[in-house]
C-alpha positions as CSV (number, residue, x, y, z in Angstrom):
1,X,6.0,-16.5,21.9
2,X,8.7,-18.9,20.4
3,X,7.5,-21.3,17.9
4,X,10.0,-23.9,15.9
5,X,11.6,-21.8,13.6
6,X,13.4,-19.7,16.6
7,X,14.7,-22.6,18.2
8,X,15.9,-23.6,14.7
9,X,17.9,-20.0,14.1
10,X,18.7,-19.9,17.8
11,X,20.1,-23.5,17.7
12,X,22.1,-21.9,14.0
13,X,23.5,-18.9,15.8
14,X,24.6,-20.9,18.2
15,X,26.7,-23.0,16.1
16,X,28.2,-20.5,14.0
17,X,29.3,-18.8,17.5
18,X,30.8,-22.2,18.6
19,X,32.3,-23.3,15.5
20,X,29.9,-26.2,15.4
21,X,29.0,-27.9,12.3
22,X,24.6,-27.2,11.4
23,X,22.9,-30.5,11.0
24,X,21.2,-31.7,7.9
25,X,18.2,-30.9,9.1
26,X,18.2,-28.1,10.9
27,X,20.1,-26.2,8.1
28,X,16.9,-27.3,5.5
29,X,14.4,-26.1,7.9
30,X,16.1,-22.9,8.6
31,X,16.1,-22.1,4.5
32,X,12.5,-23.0,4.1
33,X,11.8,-20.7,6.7
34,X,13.4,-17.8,5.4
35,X,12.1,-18.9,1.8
36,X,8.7,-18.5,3.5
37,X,9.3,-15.3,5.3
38,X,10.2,-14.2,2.3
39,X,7.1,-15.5,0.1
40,X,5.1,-14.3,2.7
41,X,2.1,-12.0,1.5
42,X,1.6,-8.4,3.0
43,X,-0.8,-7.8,5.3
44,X,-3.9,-6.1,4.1
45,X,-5.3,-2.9,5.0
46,X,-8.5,-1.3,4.3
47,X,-8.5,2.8,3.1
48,X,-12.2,3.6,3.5
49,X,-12.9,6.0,0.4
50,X,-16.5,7.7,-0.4
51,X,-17.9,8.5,-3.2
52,X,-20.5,8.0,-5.4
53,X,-20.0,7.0,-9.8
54,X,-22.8,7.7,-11.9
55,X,-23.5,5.5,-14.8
56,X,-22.0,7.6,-17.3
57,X,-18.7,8.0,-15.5
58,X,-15.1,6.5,-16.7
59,X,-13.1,5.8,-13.3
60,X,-10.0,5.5,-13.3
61,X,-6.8,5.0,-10.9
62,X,-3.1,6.7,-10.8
63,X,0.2,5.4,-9.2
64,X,3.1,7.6,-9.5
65,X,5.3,4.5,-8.3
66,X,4.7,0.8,-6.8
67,X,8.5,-1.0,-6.2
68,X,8.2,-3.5,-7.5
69,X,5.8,-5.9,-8.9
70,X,2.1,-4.9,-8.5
71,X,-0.7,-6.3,-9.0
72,X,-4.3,-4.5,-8.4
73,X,-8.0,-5.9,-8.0
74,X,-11.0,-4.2,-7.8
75,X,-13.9,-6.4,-6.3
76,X,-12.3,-9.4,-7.0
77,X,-11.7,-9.1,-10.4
78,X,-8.1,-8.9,-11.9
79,X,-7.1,-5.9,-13.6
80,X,-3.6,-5.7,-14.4
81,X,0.1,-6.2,-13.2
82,X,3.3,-4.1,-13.3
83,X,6.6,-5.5,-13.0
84,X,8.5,-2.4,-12.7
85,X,8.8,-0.3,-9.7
86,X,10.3,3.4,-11.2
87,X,7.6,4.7,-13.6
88,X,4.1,6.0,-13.2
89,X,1.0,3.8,-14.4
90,X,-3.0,4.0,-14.8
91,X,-5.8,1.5,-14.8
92,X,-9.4,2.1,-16.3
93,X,-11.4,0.8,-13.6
94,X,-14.8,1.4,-15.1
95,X,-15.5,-2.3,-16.0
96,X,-14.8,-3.3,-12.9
97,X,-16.4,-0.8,-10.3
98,X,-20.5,-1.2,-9.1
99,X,-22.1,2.0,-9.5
100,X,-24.1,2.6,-6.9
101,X,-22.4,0.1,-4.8
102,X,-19.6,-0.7,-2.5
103,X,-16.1,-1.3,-4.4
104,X,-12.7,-2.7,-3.1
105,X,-9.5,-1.7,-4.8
106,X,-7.1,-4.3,-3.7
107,X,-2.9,-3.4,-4.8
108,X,-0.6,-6.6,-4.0
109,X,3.3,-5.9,-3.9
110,X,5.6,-8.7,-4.7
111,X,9.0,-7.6,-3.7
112,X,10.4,-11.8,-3.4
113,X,13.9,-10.2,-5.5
114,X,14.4,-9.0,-2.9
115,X,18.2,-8.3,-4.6
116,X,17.4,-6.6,-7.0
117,X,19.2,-3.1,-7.1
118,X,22.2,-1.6,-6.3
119,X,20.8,0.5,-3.3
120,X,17.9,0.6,-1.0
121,X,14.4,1.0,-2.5
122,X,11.8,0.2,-0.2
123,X,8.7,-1.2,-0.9
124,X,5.1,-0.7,-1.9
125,X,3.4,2.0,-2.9
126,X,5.8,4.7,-2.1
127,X,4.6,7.3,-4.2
128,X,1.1,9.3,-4.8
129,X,-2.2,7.4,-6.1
130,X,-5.2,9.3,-7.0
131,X,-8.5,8.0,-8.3
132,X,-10.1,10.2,-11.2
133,X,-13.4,10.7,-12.8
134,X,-13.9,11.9,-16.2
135,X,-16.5,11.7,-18.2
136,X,-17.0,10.1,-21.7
137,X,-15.4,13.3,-23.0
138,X,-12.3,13.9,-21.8
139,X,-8.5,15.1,-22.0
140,X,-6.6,11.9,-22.4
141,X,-4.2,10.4,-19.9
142,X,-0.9,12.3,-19.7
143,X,-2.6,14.1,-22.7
144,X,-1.6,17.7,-22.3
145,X,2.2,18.3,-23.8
146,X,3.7,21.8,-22.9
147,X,7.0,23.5,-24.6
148,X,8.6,26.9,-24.9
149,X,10.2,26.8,-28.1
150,X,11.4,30.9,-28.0
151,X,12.2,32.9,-24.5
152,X,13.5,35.7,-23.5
153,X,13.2,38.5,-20.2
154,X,10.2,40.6,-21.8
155,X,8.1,37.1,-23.1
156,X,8.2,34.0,-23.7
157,X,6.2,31.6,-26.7
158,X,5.0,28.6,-25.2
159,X,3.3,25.5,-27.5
160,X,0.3,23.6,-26.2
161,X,-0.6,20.4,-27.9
162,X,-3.7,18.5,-26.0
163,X,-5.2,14.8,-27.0
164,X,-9.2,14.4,-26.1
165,X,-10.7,11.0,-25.9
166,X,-14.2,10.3,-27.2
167,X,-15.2,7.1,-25.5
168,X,-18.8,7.8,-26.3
169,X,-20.7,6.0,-28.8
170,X,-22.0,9.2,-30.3
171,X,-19.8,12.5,-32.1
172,X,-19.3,15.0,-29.2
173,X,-19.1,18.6,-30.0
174,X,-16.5,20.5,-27.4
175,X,-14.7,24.0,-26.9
176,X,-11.1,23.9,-25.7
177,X,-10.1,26.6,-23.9
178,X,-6.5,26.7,-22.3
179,X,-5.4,28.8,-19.4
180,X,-1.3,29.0,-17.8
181,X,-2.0,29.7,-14.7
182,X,1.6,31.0,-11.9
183,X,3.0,29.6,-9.0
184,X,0.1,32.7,-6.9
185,X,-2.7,31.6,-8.4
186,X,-2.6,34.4,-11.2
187,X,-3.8,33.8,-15.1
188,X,-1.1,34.6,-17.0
189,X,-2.0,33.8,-20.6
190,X,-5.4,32.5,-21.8
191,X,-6.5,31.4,-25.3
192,X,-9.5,31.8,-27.4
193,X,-12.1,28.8,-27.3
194,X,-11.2,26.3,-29.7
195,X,-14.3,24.2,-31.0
196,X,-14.0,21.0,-32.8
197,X,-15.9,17.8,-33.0
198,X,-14.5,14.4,-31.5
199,X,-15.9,10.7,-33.4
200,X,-16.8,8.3,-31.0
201,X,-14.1,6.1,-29.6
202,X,-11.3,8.4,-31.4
203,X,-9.0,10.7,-30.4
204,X,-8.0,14.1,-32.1
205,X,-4.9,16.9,-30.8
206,X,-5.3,20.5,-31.0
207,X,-2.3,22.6,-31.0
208,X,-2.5,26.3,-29.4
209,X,0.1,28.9,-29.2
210,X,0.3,31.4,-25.7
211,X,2.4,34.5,-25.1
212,X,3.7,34.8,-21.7
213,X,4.5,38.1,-20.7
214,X,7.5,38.9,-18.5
215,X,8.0,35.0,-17.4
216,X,9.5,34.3,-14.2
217,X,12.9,33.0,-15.6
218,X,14.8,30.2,-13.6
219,X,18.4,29.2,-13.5
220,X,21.0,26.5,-11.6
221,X,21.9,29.2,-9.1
């Protein structure tokens, strides 16, 4: 189906291939229409997703990477926007989402620059996105830190910091336990149970120290 704007890019091509000057007119039309195809929204589609959120539940969403500018929704409601397209981000949907109910999470990509990098990037979500439940008690976001300050063949020292949220309004009591688990599904080191006490709407780290015995050493080769 041909509509003005291909007669308009047909009538251009053919110009260019005949050495012909572009009219005025044509040439304006033919830059608002690529001005619209750029400006152009995507086309939505619908991901059905089932489950159900309980009243005392914090929901939240992951996206390792959305090129470039994002903006997400949930039922209508705006929550936030990111203009870069290379690092990983989170929303708290909890405001947002009906418990109980039916909720839309709507993710808009603006990619108009279309310029913008030295190489091909794509577009859209082009990485992972995951939608997590916690409770009011919780390990924070990105909130567990892992390095081995001392290694060798027989063991290795590994340090453990993790950050827990209260988001509570009331002092929650907890016992941290933290486990390393390998690549077969074997525990490897284990610590004791830590307890402590969280304030409602702080956040407090705990620091633990694991031996690994015999780690599985890697290399460039």
């Amino acid at each position: 189906r041909l509509n003005s704007s291909h007669l308009v890019i047909s009538y251009a091509v053919f110009c260019l291939k005949k050495n012909r000057p572009i009219s005025i007119i044509a040439f304006s039309f033919l830059v608002y229409t690529f001005f619209l195809m750029i400006r152009r929204p995507p086309r939505s589609t619908l991901f059905p997703y089932t489950t159900l959120f309980r009243s005392n539940d914090c929901v939240f969403v992951e996206f390792d990477g959305v090129y470039d500018y994002s903006e997400v929704w949930v039922n209508g409601q705006f929550v936030g926007a990111r203009p870069y397209g290379y690092s990983s981000f989170q929303y708290d949907l909890t405001p947002f989402v009906k418990f109980g109910g039916d909720n839309v999470l709507a993710v808009r990509v603006d990619h108009a620059r279309f310029a913008d990098s030295r190489y091909y990037t794509g577009s859209g979500i082009y990485r992972n996105v995951r939608l997590v439940v916690t409770g009011k008690l919780r390990v924070a976001h990105w909130g567990v830190c892992v390095t081995t300050p001392k290694i060798k063949s027989d063991s290795a020292a590994v340090h453990v910091e993790t950050t827990i949220e209260n988001a509570s309004g009331a002092e929650k009591s907890f016992t941290l336990e933290t486990e390393i688990v390998a690549p077969d599904g074997t525990i490897v080191a284990r610590s004791a149970g830590v307890q402590a006490s969280a304030w409602p709407g702080n956040t407090l780290k705990r620091e633990l120290q694991l031996v690994v015995r015999k780690p599985q050493l890697w290399n460039l080769d």
